[in-house]
C-alpha positions in Angstrom: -9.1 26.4 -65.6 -12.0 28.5 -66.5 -11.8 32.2 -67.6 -12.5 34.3 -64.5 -11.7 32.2 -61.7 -9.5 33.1 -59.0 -6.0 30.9 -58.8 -4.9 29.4 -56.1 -3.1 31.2 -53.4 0.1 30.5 -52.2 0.8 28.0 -49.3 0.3 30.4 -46.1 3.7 29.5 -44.5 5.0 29.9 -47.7 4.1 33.8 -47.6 5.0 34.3 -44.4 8.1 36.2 -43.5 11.3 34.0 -42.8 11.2 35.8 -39.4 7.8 35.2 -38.6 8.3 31.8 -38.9 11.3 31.1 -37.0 9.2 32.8 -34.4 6.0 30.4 -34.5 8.3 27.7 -34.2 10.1 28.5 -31.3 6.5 29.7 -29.6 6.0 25.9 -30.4 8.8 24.6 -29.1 8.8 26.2 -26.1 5.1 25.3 -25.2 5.6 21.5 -26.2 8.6 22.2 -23.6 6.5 23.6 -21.1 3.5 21.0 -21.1 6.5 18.4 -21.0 7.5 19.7 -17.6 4.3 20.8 -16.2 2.7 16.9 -16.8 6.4 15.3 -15.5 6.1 17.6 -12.2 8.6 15.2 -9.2 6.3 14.0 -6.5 7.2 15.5 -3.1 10.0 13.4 -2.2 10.9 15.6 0.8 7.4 16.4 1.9 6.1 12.6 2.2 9.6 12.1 3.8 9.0 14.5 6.8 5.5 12.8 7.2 7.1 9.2 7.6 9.6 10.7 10.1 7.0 11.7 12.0 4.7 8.0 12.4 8.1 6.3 13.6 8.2 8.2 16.6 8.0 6.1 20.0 5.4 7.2 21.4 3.1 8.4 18.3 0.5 11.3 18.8 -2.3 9.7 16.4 -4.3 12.7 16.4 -1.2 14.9 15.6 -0.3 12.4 12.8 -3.9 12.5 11.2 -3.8 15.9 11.2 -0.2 15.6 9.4 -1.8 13.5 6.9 -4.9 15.3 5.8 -2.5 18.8 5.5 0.0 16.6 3.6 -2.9 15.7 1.2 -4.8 19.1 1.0 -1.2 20.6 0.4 0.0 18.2 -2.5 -3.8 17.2 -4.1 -2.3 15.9 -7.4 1.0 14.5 -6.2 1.0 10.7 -6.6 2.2 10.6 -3.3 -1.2 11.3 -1.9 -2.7 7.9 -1.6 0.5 7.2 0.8 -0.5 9.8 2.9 -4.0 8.7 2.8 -3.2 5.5 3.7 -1.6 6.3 6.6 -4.2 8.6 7.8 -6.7 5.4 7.8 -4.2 3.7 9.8 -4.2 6.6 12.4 -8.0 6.2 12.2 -7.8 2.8 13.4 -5.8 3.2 15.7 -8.3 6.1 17.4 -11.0 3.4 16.6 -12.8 5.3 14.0 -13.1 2.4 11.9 -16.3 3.8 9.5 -13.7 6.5 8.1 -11.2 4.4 8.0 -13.0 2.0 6.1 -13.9 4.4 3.3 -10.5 6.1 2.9 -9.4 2.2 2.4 -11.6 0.9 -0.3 -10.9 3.9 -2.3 -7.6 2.4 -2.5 -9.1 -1.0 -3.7 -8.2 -0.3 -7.8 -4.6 -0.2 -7.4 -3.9 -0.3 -11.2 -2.2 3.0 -11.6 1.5 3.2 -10.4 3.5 0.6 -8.3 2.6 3.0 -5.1 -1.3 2.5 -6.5 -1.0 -0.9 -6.2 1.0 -1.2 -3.0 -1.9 0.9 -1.5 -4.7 -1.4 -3.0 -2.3 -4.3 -1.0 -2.1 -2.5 1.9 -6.2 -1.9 1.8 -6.9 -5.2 1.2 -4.9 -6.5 4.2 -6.7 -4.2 6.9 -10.3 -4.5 5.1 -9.7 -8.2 5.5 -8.1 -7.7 9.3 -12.1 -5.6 9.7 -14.0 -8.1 7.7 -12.4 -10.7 9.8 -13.7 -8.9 13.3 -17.2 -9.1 11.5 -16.9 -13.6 10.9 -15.8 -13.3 14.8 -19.2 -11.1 15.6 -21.2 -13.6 13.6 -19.6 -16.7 15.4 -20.4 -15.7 18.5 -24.1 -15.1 18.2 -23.8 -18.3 16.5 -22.4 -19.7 20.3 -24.4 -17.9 22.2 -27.3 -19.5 20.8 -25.8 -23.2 19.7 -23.6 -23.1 22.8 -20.5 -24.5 20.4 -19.3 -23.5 17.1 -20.3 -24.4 13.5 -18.6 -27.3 11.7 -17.6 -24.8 8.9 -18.8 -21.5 7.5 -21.1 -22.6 5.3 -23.4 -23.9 8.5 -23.0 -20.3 9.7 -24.0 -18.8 7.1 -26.8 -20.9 6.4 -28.3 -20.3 10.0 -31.8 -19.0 10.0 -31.7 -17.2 13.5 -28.5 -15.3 12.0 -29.4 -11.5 11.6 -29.0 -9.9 8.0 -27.3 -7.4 9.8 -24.7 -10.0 11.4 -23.8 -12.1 7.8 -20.1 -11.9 7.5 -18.2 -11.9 4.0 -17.5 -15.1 2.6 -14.2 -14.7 1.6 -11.4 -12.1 2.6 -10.6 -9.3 0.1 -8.5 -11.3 -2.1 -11.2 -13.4 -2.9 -9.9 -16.4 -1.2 -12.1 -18.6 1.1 -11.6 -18.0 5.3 -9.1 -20.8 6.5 -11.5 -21.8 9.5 -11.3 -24.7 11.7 -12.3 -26.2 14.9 -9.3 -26.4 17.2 -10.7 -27.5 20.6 -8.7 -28.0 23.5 -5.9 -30.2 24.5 -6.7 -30.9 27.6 -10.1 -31.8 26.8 -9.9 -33.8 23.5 -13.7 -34.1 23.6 -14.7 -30.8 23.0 -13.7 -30.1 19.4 -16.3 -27.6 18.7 -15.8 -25.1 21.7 -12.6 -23.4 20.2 -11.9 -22.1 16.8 -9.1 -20.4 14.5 -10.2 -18.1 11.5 -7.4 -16.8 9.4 -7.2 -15.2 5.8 -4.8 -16.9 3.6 -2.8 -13.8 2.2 -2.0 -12.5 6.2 -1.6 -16.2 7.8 -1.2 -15.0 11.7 -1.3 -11.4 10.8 -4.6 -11.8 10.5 -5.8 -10.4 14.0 -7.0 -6.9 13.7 -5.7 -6.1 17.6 -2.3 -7.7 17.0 -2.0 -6.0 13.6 -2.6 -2.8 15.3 0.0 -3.1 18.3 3.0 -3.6 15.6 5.0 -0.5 15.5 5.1 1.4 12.0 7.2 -0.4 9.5 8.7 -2.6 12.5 8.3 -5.8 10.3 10.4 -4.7 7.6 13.8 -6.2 8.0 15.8 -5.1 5.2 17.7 -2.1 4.5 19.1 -0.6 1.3 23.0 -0.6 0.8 24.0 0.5 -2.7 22.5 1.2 -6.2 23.7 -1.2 -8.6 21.8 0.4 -11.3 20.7 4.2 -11.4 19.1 4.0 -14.9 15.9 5.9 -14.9 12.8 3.4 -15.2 15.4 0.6 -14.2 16.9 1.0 -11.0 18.5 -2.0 -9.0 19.1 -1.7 -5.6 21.2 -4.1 -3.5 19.3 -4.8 0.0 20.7 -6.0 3.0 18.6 -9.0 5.1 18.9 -7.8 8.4 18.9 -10.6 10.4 20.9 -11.6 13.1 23.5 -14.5 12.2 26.1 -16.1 14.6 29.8 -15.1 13.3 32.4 -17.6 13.4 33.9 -18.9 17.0 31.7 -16.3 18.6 28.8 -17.3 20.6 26.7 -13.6 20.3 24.7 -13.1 17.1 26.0 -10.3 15.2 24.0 -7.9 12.6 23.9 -8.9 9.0 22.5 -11.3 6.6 22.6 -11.9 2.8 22.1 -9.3 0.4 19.6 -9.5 -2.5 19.1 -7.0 -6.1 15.8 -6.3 -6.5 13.8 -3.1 -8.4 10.4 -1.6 -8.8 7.2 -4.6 -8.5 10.2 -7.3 -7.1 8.8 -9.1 -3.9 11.2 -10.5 -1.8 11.6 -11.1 2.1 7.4 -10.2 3.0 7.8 -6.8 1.1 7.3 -5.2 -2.3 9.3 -2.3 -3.6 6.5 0.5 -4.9 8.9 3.4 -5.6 12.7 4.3 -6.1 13.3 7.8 -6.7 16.0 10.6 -5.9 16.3 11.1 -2.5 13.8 7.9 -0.8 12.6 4.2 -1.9 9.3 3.2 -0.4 8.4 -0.4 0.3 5.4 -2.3 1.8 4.3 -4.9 3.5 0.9 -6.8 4.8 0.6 -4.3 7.7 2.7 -0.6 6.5 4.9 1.4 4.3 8.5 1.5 5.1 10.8 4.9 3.8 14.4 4.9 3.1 17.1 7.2 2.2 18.4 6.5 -1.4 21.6 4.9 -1.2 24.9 6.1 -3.3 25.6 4.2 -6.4 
């Protein structure tokens, strides 16, 4: 080392006091501690509960349940629970026929590649865009009539008909990306006229595909299971046993009586027309092609 230059200081934690840095480490600890809990924050459990409650009324109020929706959002903006009470609000919105804000609450819901409840929204989505989309083939099929004074052979002759306005040009396929399952049914009585009655269905809703039908269904009505014990309370791997509610005859007894068979299924399993998005403390949620169903946790 040369004459004259300075030599090298000490490490700086080195020269701090032993009690200064038992207190910089704890201030580190404790924020690490506190940017843990602030980021894992428990999504309103109870809140979205009171909000289900509410849409399985009898007789529902749809403007009171929008408005429980939208204060439900504004109240929990970042809680993942949100997009469920979104997606119910565009479900009130179709039922009050205000279809053009119901449509773009839906396809903001298209992405569906966050959480489990992400994607059971982009299903849900999906299944009333296509129930809309379908409404719009319908629209295009009749101008087609009123003008041919029968029906296309397929799609594809629709599509392809000059006269047809821009305007009018349905979607090609539903929102899965699968083609229309259209066909010329006629009638029975009148074997000869084949092309005077049709059926239009998407593939991924089968005969839920009518928008009117789809709308009469009560809320969660479809749903015929119920939860009847946890058979694993792991965090991240919860099990749930479910019971198949449907009505079975018992033995030497001529009236069906409640039950069915049971089945274990957790988070992303499909069974029985529904997917499980979401078990948590106190609820599970579940969907369907037409609503989101709520239950009470059951005990272990």
């Amino acid at each position: 080392m040369s004459r004259g230059m300075a030599c090298p200081q000490p490490d700086l934690v080195r020269r701090l006091p032993a009690n200064r840095i038992l207190t910089a480490l704890c201030c580190l600890l404790i924020l690490g501690w506190t940017s843990r809990f602030v980021t894992a924050a428990e999504p309103n459990e109870r809140g979205l509960w009171q909000l289900w409650s509410q849409h399985t009324t009898n007789a529902p109020d749809h403007e009171v349940l929008l408005a429980e929706c939208q204060a439900f959002t504004n109240k929990n903006p970042s809680d993942p629970f949100v997009i469920v009470g979104q997606s119910l609000a565009a479900w009130n919105l179709l039922q009050l026929g205000r279809q053009a804000e119901a449509v773009a609450i839906l396809k903001k819901h298209l992405d569906g590649s966050g959480s489990p409840v992400d994607a059971g929204a982009s299903s849900l989505a999906k299944a009333w865009l296509t129930r809309l989309d379908r409404e719009r083939v319908k629209a295009a099929l009749q101008f087609y009539y009123r003008r041919e004074v029968r029906y296309p052979r397929s799609l594809d002759e629709l599509l392809a008909y000059a006269p047809l306005p821009k305007n009018l040009a349905p979607p090609r396929q539903d929102r899965w990306g699968t083609n229309w399952r259209y066909t010329l049914v006629g009638f029975k009585s009148m074997p000869g006229l084949i092309d005077q009655k049709y059926e239009i269905s998407a593939a991924g809703l089968g005969g839920g595909s009518d928008l009117a039908v789809a709308l009469a269904v009560p809320y969660g009505d479809l749903i015929h299971v119920r939860p009847n014990r946890m058979l694993s309370s792991k965090p991240g791997s919860e099990i749930v046993e479910w019971i198949i509610e449907r009505p079975v005859a018992a033995p030497n007894d001529a009236a069906a009586k409640p039950g069915g068979p049971t089945m274990a299924l957790g988070v992303n399993s499909t069974a029985e027309g529904m997917s499980i998005d979401y078990i948590g403390r106190t609820i599970l949620i579940v969907h369907d092609n037409y609503h989101w169903k709520l239950f009470v946790r059951p005990a272990g």
